[in-house]
Structure formats: structure tokens, C-alpha cells
N, C-alpha and C positions, 0 to 999 in steps of 0.2 A: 504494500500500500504506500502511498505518497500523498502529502499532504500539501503536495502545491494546486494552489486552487485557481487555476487558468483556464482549463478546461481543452486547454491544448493540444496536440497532436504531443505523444511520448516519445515515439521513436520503435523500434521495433521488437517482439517478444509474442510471447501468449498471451492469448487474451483470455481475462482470470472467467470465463463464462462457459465460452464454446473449445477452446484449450486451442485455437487453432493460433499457427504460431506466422503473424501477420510481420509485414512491415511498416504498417504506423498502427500506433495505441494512443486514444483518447480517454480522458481522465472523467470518471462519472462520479458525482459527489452522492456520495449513499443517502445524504439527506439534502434532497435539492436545494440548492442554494433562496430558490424562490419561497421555501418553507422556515428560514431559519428563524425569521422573528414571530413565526405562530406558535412556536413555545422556546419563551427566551428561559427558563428557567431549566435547564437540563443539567440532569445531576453529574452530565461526562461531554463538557466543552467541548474536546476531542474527539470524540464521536461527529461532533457537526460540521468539521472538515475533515474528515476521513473521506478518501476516493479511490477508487478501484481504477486498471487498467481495462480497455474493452475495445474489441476491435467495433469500426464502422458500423456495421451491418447489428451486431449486438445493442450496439448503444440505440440508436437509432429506433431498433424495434422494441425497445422495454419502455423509449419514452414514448411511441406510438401506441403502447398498449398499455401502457401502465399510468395514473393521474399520480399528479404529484403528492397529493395527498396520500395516496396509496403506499407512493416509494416511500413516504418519512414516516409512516404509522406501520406497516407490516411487511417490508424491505427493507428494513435499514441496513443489512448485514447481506455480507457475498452469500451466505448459505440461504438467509431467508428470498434473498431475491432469482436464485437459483434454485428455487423448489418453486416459486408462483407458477402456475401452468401454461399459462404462454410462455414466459420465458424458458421451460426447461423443455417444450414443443420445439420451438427455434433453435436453439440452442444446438436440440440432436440435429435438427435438420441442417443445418448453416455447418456446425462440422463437419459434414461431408464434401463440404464445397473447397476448392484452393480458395487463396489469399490473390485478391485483383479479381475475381468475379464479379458480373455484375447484377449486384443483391439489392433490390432498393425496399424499402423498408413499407410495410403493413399503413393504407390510408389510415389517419389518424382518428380515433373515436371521437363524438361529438360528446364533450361533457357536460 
């Protein structure tokens, strides 16, 4: 995990989701950035910039399926957010594909 909160492109490695091992990783903050001051009082600071590596197609599709409310209340964490069922649907599937395919990401839900 890394704690710089750019939301940048990482550079190249696994992506901590689908394991496939890409040439660029972007940085997904477990607890969206857009949720941080809807509970300022959290008992692990730490927690509220913690971020994960994930390739494109990963990131792309959990924020296409998932409300942000969602990722900071019952995903905070790589395992919680890798058991949700779409993401761990994608997940299998998108592993099967190389790194530079071109995967574009699930229309996004109307919320």
C-alpha cells in the first residue's frame, strides 16, 4: 500500500485485485476521497489515506459499479472490496485478458 494521494498513474507491477501484472498502476483510495469529511471523527486517521494499486480496467469498473458510499461503508479494505460480487465477477474475468487490451469499463449506474 502507499499512501501518496495523487491518484496517479504508479508505474508498473500487479494489480492488488485481478493479480495481473500491468505496466501502469493507479492508486484507488479505499475510502474515497469525496467521503472523507462525512465522518470526520474516525478512530484510524490512517485508514482515510490508505490506497491500493489497480490496474485500468479494475479501477474503472468498481467505480462504475460501486457508489461511493458503498466503497467507505462496506469496502474499505482490499479483502472487503474483493469479495463484493461484481468486483470479484470482473476480477476473474479481466485476469484472463493481457495487459494493453482493450477493456472499457461497465456504463455507469444511475444513483
Amino acid at each position: 500500500m502507499s499512501d501518496v494521494s495523487d491518484g496517479h498513474a504508479t508505474g508498473p507491477g500487479p494489480c492488488a485485485l485481478c493479480l495481473r501484472s500491468v505496466h501502469a498502476l493507479t492508486r484507488h483510495h479505499l475510502i474515497p476521497r469525496c467521503r472523507r469529511d462525512a465522518r470526520r471523527r474516525r478512530a484510524d486517521p490512517e485508514a482515510e489515506r490508505a490506497t491500493i494499486d489497480l490496474c485500468r480496467p479494475c479501477h474503472d469498473h468498481l467505480h462504475a459499479m460501486i457508489p461511493a458510499r458503498e466503497l467507505e461503508r462496506s469496502c474499505a479494505t482490499l479483502a472487503s472490496l474483493a469479495a463484493h460480487p461484481a468486483v470479484a465477477a470482473f476480477t476473474v474475468w479481466v485476469a484472463k485478458r493481457p495487459d494493453g487490451a482493450n477493456i472499457s469499463a461497465a456504463a455507469k449506474k444511475r444513483r
